[in-house]
N, C-alpha and C positions, 0 to 999 in steps of 0.2 A: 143830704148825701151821707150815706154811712162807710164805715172806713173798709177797707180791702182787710180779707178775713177767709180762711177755708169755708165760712156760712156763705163771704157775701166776695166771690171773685173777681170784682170790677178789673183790679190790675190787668187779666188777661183776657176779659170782655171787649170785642173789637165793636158790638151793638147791641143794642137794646130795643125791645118794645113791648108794649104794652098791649093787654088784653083782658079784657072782663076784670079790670083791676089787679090782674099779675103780672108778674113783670117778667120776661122771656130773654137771657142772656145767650149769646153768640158766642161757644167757645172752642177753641180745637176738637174736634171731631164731637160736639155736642154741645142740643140747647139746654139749660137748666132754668127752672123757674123760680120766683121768689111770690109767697103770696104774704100778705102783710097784715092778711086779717084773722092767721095765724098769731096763737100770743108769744112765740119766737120765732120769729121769720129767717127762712135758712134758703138760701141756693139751692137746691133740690135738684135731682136726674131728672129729667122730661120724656130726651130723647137722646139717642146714641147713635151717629151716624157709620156703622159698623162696614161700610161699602169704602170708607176713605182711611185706606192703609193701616199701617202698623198703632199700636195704641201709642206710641214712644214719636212718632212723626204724622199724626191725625191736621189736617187740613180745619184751619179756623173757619167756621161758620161767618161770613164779612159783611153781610146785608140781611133785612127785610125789608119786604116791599107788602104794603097792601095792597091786595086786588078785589075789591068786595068782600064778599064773604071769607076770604080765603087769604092767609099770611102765607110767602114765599122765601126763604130760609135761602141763601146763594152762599159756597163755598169758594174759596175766594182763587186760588194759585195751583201750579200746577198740574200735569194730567192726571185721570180724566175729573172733569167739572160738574159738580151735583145742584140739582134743587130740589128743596125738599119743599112741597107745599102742602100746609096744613090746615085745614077748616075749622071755624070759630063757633061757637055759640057760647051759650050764657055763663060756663064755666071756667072759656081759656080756649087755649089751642087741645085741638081733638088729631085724630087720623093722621099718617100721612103717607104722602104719593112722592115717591124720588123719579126725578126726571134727570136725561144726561142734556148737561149745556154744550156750546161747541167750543171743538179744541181750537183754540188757536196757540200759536207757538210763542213761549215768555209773554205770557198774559198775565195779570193779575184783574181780577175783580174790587171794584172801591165803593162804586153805589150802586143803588137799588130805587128807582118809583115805582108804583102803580096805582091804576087807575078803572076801576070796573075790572074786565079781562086783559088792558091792555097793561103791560110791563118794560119798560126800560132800565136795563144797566146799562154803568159806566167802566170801561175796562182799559188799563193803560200798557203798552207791552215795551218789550224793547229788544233789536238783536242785533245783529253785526252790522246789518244793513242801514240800520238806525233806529227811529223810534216813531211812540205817536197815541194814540187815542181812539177807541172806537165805541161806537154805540149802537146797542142789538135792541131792538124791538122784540117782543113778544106775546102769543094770546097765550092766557091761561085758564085752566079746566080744571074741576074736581081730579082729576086723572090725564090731564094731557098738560102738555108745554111746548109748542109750537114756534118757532123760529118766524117772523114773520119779514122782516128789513133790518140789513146790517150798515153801517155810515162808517166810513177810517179817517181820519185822519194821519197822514204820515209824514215825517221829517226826516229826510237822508242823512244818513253820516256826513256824507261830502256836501262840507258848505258851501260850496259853489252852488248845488242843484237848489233847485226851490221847493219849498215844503208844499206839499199835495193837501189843504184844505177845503173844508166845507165851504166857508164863506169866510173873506176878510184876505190879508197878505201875508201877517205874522202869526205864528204859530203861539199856541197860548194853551196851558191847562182846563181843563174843564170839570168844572165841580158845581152841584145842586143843579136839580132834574125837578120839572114840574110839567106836568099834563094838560093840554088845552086842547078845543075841538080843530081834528087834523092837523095837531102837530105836539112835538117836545121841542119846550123849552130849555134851553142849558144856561147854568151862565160862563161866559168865556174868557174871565180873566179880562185882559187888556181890551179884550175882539168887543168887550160887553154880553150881551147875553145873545145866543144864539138858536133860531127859531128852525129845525128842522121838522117840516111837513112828515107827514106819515104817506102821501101820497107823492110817487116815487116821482112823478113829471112835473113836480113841481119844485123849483130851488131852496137849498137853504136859504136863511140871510141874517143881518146884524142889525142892532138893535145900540145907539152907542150908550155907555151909563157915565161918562166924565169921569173916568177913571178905572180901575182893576176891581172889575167885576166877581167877587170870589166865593160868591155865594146867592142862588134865588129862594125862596118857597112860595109855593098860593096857599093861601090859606082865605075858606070860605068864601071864595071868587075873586080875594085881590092878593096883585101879586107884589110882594118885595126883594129887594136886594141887598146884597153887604155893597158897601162900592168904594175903594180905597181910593181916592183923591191924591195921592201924594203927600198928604199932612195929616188930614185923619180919617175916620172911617164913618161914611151915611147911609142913613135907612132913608132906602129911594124906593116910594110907593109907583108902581102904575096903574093904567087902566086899560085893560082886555079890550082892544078894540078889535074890525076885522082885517085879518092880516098886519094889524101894527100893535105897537105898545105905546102909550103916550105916560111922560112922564107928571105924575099928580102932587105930589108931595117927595121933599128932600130935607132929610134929619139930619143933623150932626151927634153921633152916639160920642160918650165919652169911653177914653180904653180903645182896644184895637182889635176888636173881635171880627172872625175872619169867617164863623158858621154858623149856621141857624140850630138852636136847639129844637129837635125832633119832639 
């Protein structure tokens, strides 16, 4: 870890990734890179997202998502909402193509997956009415960004009414996104991790983890979870079956860690 510096801006870095060995920071109205094979490695200007406002109020850059070939840059709040996607090869991040996302009203942008051309964020809003959660599917192109299925979740002000979910009774946060064939995975907090299909006739559903589900990733075909028990925190492995998840393995990590390092 190297310390916060005008070279190395972590303090106002909201994300990071990695490319042909540089490293690509996420920051108000631009991405800057760091290469390290460099004999002082410095934060560097990349890119400059000159379409998001004033330079004094510049909209944070708040996700990447991999989609193949191709890294996706998502601005995070505020009207209107940008992607920037940029193409890889052997040097870093190359070219890029800004696409408009869709407004919706007190939205913020939090995550970013992809998968080949498919893309999923995670967006939380909130307004008079109440509040809630939604997740936008997306294809993405050299040149295009396509809107493909939108899911909400919403929560009324007035506690009396009942909150409008995907699947489950109680409302819950949702955080870490992973991709399986015809569908996204989320995990959902209390609800456990929740499977929404890509094929619109077909239901969400739940998946339970013993506890407050706060975090998934797949990594190389298996998938894990943070899963907070009430007392401490386990690495809950499963296994990809069809239409289900079976639970394989359950860790008890030491510490109280609540996300997956990227």
């Amino acid at each position: 870890m190297l310390p916060c510096s005008d070279r190395f801006p972590y303090d106002s870095a909201r994300n990071l990734i990695e490319v042909a060995g540089k490293l690509y920071l996420g920051l108000p109205g631009e991405v800057r890179v760091v290469d390290f094979s460099e004999k002082e490695p410095s934060a560097r200007e990349f890119f400059s997202a000159k379409r998001t406002d004033k330079k004094d109020s510049r909209k944070t850059i708040d996700a990447f998502a991999r989609c193949g070939e191709l890294v996706v840059a998502i601005d995070d709040v505020v009207w209107p909402k940008y992607a920037y996607i940029f193409g890889t090869d052997k040097t870093g991040l190359t070219t890029v193509h800004e696409a408009d996302l869709p407004m919706h009203a007190n939205t913020q942008y939090y995550e970013a997956v992809g998968d080949g051309t498919r893309m999923a964020l995670l967006a939380q809003f909130s307004h008079r009415g109440g509040s809630g959660s939604i997740v936008e599917f997306f294809e993405v192109g050299a040149k295009s960004l396509e809107e493909k299925l939108t899911k909400v979740e919403y929560v009324p002000r007035d506690e009396k009414q009942s909150p409008s979910l995907l699947a489950g009774d109680d409302f819950s946060s949702l955080n870490g996104m992973a991709f399986i064939d015809g569908a996204l995975l989320v995990g959902a907090g209390e609800r456990g991790i929740l499977t929404i299909p890509t094929d619109v006739f077909r239901k969400p559903s739940l998946t339970a983890t013993k506890g407050n589900c706060t975090d998934i990733l797949l990594k190389d075909g298996r998938l894990f979870a943070l899963v907070h028990n009430g007392v401490n925190v386990e690495l809950v492995e499963y296994a990809l079956a069809q239409d289900t998840l079976k639970e394989t393995t359950r860790l008890k990590l030491e510490g109280l860690p609540a996300r997956f390092a990227r």
